[in-house]
C-alpha positions as CSV (number, residue, x, y, z in Angstrom):
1,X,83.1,75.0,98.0
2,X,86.3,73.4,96.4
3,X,87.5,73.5,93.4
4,X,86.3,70.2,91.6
5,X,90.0,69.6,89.4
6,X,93.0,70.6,91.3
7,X,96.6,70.5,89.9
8,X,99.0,71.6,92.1
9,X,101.9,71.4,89.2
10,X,100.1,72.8,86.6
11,X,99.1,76.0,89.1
12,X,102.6,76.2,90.4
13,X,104.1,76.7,87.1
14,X,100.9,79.4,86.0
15,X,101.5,81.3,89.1
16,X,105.6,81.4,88.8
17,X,105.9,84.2,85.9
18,X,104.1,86.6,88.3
19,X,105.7,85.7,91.4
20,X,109.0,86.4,89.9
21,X,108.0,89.9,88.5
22,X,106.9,90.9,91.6
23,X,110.2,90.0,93.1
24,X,111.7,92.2,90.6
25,X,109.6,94.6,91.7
26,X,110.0,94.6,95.2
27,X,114.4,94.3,94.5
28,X,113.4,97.3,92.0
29,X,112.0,99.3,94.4
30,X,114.4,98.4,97.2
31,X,117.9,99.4,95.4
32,X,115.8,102.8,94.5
33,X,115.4,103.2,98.0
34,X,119.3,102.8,98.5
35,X,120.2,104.8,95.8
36,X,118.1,107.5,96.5
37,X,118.9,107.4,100.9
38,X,122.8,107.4,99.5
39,X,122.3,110.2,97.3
40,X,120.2,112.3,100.4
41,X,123.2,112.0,103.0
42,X,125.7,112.6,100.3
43,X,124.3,116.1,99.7
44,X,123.6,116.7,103.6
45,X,125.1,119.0,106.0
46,X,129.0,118.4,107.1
47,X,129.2,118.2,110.5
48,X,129.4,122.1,111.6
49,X,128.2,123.6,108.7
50,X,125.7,126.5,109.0
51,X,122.7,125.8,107.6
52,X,121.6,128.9,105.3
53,X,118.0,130.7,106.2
54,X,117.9,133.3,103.8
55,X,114.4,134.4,103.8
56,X,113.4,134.2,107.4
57,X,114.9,135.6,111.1
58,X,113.8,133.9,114.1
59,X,112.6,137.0,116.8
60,X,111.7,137.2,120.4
61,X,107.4,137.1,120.5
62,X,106.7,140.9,120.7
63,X,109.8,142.1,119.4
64,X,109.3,144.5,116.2
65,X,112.0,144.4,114.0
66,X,112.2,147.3,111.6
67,X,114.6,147.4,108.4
68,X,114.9,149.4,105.8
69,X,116.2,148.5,102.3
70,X,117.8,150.7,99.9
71,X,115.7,152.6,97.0
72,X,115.9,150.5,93.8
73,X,114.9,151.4,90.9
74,X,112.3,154.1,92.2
75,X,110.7,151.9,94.2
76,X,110.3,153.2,98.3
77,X,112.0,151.5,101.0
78,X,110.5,148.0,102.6
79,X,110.0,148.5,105.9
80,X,109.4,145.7,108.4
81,X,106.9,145.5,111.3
């Protein structure tokens, strides 16, 4: 069923306040996007540069690592397994 009473200018001009915010919402979004991609790679690694694992050591499966920290504060050694 159709609508009975149609006027295409009247609609046009209802329906451009919200077309145009979600333009602005889309450009919004879109220089975000750029800004925050730009701001990623200018933090990232320089070509060569170690990355830093500080927690974490990669070992051969099976291998058992053992090390031993020094006494602090009355506290016994850590020992790995």
């Amino acid at each position: 069923m159709s609508a009975p009473d149609t006027n295409v200018d009247r609609q046009a001009r209802r329906h451009r306040t919200p077309l145009v915010g979600m333009a602005l919402a889309v450009g919004f979004a879109a220089v975000a996007l750029f800004i925050w991609l730009s701001w990623e790679a200018a933090d990232g690694n320089t070509p060569g540069e170690d990355s830093v694992v500080t927690d974490t050591e990669q070992v051969a499966p099976g291998v058992v690592v053992e090390e031993t920290e020094p006494v602090a504060d009355g506290l016994p050694a850590v020992t790995g397994n």
